[in-house]
N, C-alpha and C positions, 0 to 999 in steps of 0.2 A: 797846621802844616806849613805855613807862614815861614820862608829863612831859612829851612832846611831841607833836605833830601829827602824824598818820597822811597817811603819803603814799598815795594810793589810786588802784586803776586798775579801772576801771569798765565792765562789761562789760554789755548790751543788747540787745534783739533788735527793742524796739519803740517807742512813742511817749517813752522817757524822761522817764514821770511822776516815778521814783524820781530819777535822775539831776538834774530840778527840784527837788525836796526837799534833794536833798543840797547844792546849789550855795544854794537860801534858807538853809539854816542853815548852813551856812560864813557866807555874807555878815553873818548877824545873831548869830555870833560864838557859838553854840549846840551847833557840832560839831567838833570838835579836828580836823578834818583838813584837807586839799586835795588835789585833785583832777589828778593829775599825768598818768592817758592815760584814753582810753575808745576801747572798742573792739566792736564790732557784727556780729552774723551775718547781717546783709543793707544793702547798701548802699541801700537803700528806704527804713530804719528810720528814722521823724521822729525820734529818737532824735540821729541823726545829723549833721543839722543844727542840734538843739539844741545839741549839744558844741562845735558851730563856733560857734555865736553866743555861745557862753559862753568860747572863747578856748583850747577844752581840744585838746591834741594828738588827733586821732580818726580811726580806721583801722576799715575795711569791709569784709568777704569776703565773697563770695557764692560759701558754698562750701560742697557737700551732706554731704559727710564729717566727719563730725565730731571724728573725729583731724588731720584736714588744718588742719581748720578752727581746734584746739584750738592745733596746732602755727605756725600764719601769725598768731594773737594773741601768743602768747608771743613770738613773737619781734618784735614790739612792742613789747609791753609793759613786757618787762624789762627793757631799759635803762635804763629811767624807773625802776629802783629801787625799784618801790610793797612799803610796807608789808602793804599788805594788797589782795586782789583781791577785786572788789565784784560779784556779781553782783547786778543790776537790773533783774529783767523780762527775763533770758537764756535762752533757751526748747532751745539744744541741749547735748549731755552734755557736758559740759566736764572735760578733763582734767589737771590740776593740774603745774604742773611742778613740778621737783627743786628741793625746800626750802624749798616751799611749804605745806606737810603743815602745818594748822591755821592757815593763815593766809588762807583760800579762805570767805568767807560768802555765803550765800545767806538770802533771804527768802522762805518760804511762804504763799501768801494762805489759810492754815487750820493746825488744829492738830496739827502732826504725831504720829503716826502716821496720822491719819485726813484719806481725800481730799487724797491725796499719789500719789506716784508715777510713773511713766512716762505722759503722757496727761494728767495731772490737772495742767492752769493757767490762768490765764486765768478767763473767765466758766463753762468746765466744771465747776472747783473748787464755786461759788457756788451755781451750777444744782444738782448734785450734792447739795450741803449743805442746799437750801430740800426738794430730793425728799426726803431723808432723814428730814424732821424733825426733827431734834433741836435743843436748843433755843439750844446756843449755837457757838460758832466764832468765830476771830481768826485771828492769824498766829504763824507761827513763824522766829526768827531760826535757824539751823542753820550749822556747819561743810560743805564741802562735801567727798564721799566721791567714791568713781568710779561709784555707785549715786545715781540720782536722790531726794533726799530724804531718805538714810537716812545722812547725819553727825549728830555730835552737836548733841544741840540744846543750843541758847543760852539764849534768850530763847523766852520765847511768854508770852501775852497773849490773855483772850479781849473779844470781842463779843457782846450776845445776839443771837438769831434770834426775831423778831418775829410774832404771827399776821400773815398776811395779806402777810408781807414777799417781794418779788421777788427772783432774783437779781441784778440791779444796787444793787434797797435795800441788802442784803447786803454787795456789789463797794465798796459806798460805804463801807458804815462799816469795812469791815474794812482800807483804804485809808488812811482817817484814820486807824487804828492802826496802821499799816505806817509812816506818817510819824512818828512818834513812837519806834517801835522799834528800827527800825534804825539813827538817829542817838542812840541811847540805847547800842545794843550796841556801836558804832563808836566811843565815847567812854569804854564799860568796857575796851576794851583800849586806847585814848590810855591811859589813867591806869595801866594793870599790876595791872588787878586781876583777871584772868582768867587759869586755870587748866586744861587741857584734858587729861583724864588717864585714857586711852583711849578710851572715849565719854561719858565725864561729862565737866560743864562746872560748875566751878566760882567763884564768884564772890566775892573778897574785900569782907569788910562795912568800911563808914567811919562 
């Protein structure tokens, strides 16, 4: 993948805030890839209609199983070849197909280990994070495992947590760092400089 542009397939469950991000910074020449399928666990998902309006091949299941559901993507998706599979605001267990093993990224609205897991996405993360009190939180770029959250992590980045901050204040800023991240981690492995060597992740210096 080394020197050139990551072919990507992009997978969704909801508004496609991330899926926007990714398609601005393609356009402004910022993220080494393109955007070659997208694909969505509910045919509802605004998501969905963004990828049409942006011209991207885009397939819909409305489908409760999440092996069903995992196996009617893949076989999408992989014709189109993708480099790497994108998850972006994908909310069921997703299961990786054969020879895919470390090519599968996901993005956490916090910092994993913490306020992760089965249950924890969305504004529950956020809520969760202001109850807690502590003072700070971001996101995490991760590998994706057959466990939700628990691949190696990539990337992560924090935010502070403000007095008096709500969880959307929160949702907000840790979103503006989500735009920044994940077209950061997508363009360390464009270039070959990642390393994945059990559950460490390694990152070549330039």
């Amino acid at each position: 993948m080394a020197g050139r542009r990551l072919k990507l397939a992009v997978l969704l469950s909801g508004t496609g805030r991330t899926l926007d991000n990714f398609h601005r910074e393609i356009e402004a020449g910022r993220l080494q890839a393109e955007v070659v399928a997208v694909a969505a666990s509910s045919s509802k998902a605004k998501g969905v209609e963004k990828a049409k309006g942006y011209g991207y091949p885009v397939f819909a299941a409305d489908e409760r199983d999440h092996r069903e559901l995992s196996r009617r993507i893949n076989e999408f998706i992989l014709p189109f070849q993708p480099d790497v599979i994108v998850l972006a605001g994908f909310l069921k267990l997703y299961s990786i197909p054969e020879g895919f093993e470390g090519r599968v990224l996901n993005i956490h609205p916090a910092l994993v280990p913490a306020f992760c897991g089965k249950g924890f996405y969305g504004m529950k993360v956020h809520r969760a994070v202001v109850d807690s009190g502590v003072k700070v939180t971001g996101c995490t770029v991760h590998f994706v495992s057959p466990i939700y959250d628990e691949g190696p992590i990539f990337l992560q980045e924090c935010v502070p947590v403000r007095a008096g901050d709500t969880p959307e204040d929160v949702a907000a800023r840790v979103f503006e760092l989500e735009c920044r991240l994940y077209p950061k981690a997508l363009n360390l492995l464009a270039e070959g400089r990642v390393k994945l060597t059990g559950n460490q992740v390694w990152i070549e210096e330039r």
